[in-house]
C-alpha positions in Angstrom: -12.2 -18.0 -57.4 -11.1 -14.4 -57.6 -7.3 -14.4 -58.1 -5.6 -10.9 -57.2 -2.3 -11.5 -59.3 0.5 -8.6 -58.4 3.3 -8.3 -60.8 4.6 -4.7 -59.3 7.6 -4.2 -61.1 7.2 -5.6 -64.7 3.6 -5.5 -66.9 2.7 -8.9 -68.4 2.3 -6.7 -71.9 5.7 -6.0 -71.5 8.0 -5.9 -74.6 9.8 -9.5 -74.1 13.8 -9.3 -73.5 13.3 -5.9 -72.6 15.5 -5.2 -68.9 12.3 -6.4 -66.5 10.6 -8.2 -69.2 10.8 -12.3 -70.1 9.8 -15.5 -69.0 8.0 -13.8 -65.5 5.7 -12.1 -67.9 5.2 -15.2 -70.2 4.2 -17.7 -66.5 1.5 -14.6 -65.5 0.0 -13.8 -68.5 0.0 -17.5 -69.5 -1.3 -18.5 -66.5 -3.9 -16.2 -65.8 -5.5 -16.4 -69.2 -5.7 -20.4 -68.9 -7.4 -19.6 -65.3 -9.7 -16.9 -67.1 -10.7 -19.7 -69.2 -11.7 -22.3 -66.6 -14.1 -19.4 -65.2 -11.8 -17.8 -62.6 -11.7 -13.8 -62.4 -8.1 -13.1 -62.7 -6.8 -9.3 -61.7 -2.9 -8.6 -62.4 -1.7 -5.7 -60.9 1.6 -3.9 -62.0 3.0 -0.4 -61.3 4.8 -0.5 -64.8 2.7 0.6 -67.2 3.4 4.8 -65.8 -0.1 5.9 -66.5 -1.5 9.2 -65.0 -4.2 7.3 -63.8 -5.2 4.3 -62.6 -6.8 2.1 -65.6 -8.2 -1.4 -65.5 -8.5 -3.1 -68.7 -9.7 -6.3 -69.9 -7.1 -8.5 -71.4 -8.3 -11.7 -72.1 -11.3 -13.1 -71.0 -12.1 -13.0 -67.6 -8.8 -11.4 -66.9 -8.3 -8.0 -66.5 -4.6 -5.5 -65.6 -4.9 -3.5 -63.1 -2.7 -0.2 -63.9 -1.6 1.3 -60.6 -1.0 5.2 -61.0 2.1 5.6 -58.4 4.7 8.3 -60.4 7.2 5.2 -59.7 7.4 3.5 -63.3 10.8 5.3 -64.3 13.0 3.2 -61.3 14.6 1.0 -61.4 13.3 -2.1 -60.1 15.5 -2.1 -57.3 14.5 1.4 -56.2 11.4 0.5 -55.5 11.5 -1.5 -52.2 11.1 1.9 -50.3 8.0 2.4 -52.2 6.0 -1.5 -51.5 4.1 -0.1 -48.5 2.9 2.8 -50.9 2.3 0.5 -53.7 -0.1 -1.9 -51.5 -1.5 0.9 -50.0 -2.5 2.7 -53.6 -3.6 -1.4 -54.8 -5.8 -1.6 -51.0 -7.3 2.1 -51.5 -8.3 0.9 -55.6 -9.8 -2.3 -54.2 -11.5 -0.5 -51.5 -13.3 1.9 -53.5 -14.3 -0.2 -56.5 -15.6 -2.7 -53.7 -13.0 -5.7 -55.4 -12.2 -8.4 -53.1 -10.0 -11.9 -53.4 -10.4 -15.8 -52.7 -6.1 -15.6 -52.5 -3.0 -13.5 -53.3 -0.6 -14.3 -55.6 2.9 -12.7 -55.8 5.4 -12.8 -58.6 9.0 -12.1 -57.8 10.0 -10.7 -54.4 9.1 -6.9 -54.6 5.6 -8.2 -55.4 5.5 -10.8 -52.8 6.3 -7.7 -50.3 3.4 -5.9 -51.4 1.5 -9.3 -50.9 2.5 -9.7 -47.4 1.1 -6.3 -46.6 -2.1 -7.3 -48.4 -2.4 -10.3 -46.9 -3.0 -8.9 -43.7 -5.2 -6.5 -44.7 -7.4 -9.0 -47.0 -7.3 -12.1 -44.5 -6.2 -14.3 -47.2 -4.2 -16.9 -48.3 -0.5 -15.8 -50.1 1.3 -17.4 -52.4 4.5 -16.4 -54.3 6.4 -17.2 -57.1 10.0 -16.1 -57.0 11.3 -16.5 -60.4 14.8 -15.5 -59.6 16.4 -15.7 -56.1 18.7 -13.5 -55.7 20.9 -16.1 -54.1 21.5 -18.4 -56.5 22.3 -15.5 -59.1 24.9 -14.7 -56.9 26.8 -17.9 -55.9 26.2 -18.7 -60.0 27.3 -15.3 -61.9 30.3 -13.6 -60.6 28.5 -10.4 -62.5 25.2 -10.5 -60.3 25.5 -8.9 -56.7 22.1 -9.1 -55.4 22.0 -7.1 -52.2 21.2 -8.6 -48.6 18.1 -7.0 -48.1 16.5 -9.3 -50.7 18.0 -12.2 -49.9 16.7 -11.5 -46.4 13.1 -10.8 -47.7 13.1 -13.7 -49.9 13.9 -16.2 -46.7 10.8 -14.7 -44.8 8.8 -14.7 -47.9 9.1 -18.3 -48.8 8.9 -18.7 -44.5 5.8 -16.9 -44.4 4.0 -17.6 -47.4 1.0 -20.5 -47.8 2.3 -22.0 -50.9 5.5 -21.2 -52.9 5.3 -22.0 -56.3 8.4 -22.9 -58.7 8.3 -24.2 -62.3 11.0 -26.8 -62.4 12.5 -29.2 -59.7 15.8 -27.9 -59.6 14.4 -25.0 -58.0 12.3 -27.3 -56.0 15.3 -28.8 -54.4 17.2 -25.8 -54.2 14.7 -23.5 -51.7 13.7 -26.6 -49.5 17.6 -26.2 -49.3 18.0 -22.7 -48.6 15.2 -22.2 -46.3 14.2 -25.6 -44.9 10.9 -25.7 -45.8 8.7 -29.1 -45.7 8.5 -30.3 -49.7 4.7 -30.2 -49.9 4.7 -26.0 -49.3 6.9 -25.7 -52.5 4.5 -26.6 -55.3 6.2 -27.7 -59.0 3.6 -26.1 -61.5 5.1 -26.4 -65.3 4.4 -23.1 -67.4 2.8 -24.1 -70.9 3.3 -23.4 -74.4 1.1 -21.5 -76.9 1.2 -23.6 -79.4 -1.0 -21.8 -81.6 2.1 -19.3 -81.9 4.9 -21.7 -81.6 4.8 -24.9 -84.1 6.8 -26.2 -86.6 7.4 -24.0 -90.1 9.0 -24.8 -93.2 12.7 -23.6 -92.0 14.2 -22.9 -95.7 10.7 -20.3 -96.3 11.1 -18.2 -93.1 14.9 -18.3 -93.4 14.3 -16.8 -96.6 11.8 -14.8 -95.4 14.1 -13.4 -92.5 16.7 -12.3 -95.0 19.3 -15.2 -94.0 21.0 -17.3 -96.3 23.0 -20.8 -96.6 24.7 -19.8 -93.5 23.9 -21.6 -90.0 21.7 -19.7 -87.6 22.7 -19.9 -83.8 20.1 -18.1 -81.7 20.2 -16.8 -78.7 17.2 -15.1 -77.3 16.8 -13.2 -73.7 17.6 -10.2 -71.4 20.7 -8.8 -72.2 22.5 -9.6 -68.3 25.4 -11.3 -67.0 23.4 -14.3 -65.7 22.2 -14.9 -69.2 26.1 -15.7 -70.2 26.2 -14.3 -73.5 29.7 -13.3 -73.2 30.4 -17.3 -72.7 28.3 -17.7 -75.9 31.0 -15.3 -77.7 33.6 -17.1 -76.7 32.2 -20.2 -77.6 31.2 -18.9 -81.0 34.5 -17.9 -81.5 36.3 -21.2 -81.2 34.2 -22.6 -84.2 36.0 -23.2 -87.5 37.5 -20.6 -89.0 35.7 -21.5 -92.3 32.1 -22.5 -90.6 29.9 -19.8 -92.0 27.7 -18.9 -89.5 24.9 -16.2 -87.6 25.0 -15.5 -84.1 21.6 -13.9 -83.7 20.8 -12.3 -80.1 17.2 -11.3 -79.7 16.5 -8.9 -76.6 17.9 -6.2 -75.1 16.8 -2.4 -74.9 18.6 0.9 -74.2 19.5 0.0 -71.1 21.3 -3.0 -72.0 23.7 -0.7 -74.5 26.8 -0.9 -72.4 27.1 -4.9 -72.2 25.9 -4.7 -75.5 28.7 -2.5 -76.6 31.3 -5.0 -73.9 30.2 -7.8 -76.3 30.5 -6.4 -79.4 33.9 -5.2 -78.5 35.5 -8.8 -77.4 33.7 -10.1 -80.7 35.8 -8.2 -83.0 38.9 -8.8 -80.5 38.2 -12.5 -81.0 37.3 -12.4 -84.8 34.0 -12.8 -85.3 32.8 -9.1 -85.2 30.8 -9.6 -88.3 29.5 -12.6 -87.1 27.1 -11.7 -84.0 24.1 -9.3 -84.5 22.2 -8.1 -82.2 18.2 -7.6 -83.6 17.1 -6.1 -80.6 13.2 -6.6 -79.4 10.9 -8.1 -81.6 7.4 -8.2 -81.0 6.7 -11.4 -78.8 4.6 -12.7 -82.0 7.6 -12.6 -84.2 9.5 -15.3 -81.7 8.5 -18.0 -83.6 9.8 -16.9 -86.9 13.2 -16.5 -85.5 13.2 -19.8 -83.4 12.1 -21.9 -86.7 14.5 -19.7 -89.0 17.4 -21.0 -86.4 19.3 -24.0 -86.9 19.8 -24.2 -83.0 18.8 -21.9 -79.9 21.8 -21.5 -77.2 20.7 -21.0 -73.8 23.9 -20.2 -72.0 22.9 -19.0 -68.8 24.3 -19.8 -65.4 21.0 -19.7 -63.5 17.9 -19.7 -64.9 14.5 -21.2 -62.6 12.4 -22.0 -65.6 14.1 -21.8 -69.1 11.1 -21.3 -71.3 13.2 -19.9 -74.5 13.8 -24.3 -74.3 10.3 -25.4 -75.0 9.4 -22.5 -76.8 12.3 -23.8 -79.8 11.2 -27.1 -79.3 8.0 -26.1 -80.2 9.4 -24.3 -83.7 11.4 -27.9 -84.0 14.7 -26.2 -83.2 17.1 -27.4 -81.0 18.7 -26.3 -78.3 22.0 -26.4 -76.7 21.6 -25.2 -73.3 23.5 -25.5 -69.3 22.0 -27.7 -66.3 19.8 -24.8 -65.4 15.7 -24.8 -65.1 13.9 -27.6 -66.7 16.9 -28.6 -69.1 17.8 -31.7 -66.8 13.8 -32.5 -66.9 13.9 -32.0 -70.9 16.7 -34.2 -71.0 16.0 -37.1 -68.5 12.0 -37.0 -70.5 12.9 -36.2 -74.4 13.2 -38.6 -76.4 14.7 -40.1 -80.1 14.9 -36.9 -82.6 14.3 -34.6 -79.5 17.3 -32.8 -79.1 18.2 -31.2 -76.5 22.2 -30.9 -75.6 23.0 -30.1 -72.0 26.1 -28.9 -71.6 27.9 -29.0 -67.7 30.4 -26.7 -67.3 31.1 -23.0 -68.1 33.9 -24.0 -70.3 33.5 -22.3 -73.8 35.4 -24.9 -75.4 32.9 -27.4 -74.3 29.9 -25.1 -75.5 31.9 -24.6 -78.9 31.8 -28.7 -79.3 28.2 -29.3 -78.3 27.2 -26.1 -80.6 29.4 -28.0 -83.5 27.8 -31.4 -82.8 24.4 -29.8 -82.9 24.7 -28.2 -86.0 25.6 -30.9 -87.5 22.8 -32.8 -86.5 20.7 -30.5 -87.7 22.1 -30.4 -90.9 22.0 -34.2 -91.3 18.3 -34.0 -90.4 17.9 -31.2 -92.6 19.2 -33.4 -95.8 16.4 -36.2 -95.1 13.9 -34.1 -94.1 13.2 -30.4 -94.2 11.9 -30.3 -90.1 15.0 -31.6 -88.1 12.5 -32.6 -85.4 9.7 -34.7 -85.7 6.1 -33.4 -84.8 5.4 -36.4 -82.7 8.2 -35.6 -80.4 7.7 -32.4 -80.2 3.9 -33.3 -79.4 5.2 -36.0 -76.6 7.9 -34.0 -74.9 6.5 -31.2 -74.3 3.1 -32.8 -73.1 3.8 -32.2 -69.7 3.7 -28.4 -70.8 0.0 -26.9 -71.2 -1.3 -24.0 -69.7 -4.5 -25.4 -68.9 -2.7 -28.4 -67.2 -0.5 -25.5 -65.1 -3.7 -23.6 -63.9 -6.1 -27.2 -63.0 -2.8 -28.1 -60.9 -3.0 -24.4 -59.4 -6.2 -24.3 -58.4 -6.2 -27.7 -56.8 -3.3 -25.9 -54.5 -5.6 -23.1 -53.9 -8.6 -25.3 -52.5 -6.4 -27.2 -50.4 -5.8 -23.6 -48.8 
């Protein structure tokens, strides 16, 4: 099959934890590398990169990014609905002259799936999208999103109007044959998958040392810098710790444009004690993940809303564990995992609450950590996150796509 992949408003090669970049970036490239590897032409196409020009380049085999030269890179994500008829127009006129054509469409997140509808019509193909976020759910679970009507609005007719929409966990499942009473078998569960020749167990004590950290405890937190990620309930969890637990809150992510809740956070740390206490690294390069994760003595995923959660299995995969809300695949991980997997799910947004499942994990970890160097085991690791392989994801996606 030809696949024509459109990722308008974030590039795949994005810096991960960047403002537009993370776990959407992670599912496409992922995805379409495993399908470039079965022998299926892949061709993502993103407005993001702000060339002069449009440039196609090879990426992996078989899979190629399609730059699209609109002048619109600079806006803001949400600026750029007025632009999607432009957009698919610029992608249509590309296709036209290079003489590309596609078996199917896929869209990822809801500006793209515009473009895709557009497309669609045009190509006389099947569409399928991906949503990643809906816009409703980060509203009814983050007092600090307010995603406007007009994309709730086009998200209902997308998921109406599309062939196949595609979700990586069940919640999310559930939740859009809820919102937009669509028949089960349209809404398609496809897990993302793991690179586990970046993320595997280390020795934790070497890369600690390596990192620069010492005896303390490492708490991680790695993501987008945004209200729906819930740092600021992470801060306030860290905070009701011991007063004599020495520990690291590390936050990975974040770029300029994160510097005002950066700033927010920083500001209620030192108000609650523990200035010292949380650093912010920034972005690392998406290679360097792994060093962090294994260097960690647990990852904290504190978001209110998340469709996927793949910060989860990438820890598991460093044999870190994580302490993490009912969100994504967490309730999967948990209701699956099994003896030495840990995975804590935590039910309420109640920082007390996260500050005693942070404190029980820890300690845990640091039991595990006197008997044995890897708190983890690598057979559980290898049997819990079996379910997640990229190569899995893409034989289950194109069995979708010949059913259409």
């Amino acid at each position: 099959m030809r696949i024509a992949m459109l990722s308008v408003h974030s590039s795949p090669l994005g810096r991960a934890g960047s403002k537009d970049t993370g776990g959407m970036s992670t599912y496409v490239r992922g995805l379409a590398e495993a399908l470039g590897q079965m022998g299926h032409r892949v061709d993502i196409f993103t407005c993001a990169a702000g060339s002069n020009n449009d440039e196609i380049q090879e990426i992996a085999a078989n899979v190629r990014l399609v730059s699209i030269a609109t002048g619109l890179a600079t806006l803001e994500k949400n600026e750029l609905y007025p632009h999607i008829a432009a957009i698919a127009g610029s992608i249509d006129n590309l296709c036209r002259t290079n003489k590309f054509s596609y078996s199917l469409i896929f869209s990822h997140y809801w500006l793209s799936g515009c473009a895709g509808r557009i497309l669609k019509q045009r190509w006389k193909v099947p569409h399928l999208i991906m949503f990643h976020t809906l816009g409703q759910t980060k509203n009814e679970a983050c007092a600090g999103e307010n995603e406007p009507l007009l994309r709730l609005e086009e998200e209902e007719m997308l998921a109406c109007e599309s062939e196949r929409v595609i979700v990586a966990a069940q919640q999310e499942k559930e939740r859009i044959i809820g919102y937009y009473d669509l028949l089960p078998e349209k809404v398609v569960v496809i897990p993302p998958g793991i690179d586990r020749d970046l993320f595997y167990i280390r020795d934790k004590a070497k890369i600690k040392a390596q990192l620069g950290f010492g005896e303390e405890k490492v708490i991680l937190f790695v993501g987008r810098i945004e209200p729906v990620k819930g740092l600021d309930l992470l801060v306030q969890a860290a905070a009701l710790l011991p007063a004599d637990f020495d520990f690291r809150l590390i936050v990975i992510g974040g770029d300029d444009r994160s510097r005002v809740i950066i700033n927010q956070l920083n500001e209620n740390a030192a108000k609650l004690g523990i200035a010292g206490k949380v650093i912010f690294r920034g972005l690392i390069a998406h290679q360097d993940l792994p060093l962090y994760y294994s260097a960690a003595d647990i990852t904290v995923m504190p978001s209110s809303y998340e469709s996927c959660g793949l910060v989860a299995l990438e820890s598991l995969a460093c044999g870190t564990p994580v302490v993490a809300g009912p969100v994504g695949i967490i309730p999967e991980l948990v209701s699956t995992s099994v003896v030495n997997t840990p995975v804590y799910m935590v039910n309420d947004r109640n920082p007390a609450a996260w500050a005693a499942a942070i404190k029980k994990a820890l300690a845990l970890s640091h039991a595990h950590a006197h008997s044995n160097p890897i708190p983890i085991s690598q057979a559980a690791v290898e049997k819990t996150l079996a379910p997640f392989n990229w190569t899995q994801s893409a034989g289950h996606f194109i069995n979708e796509c010949q059913k259409l």
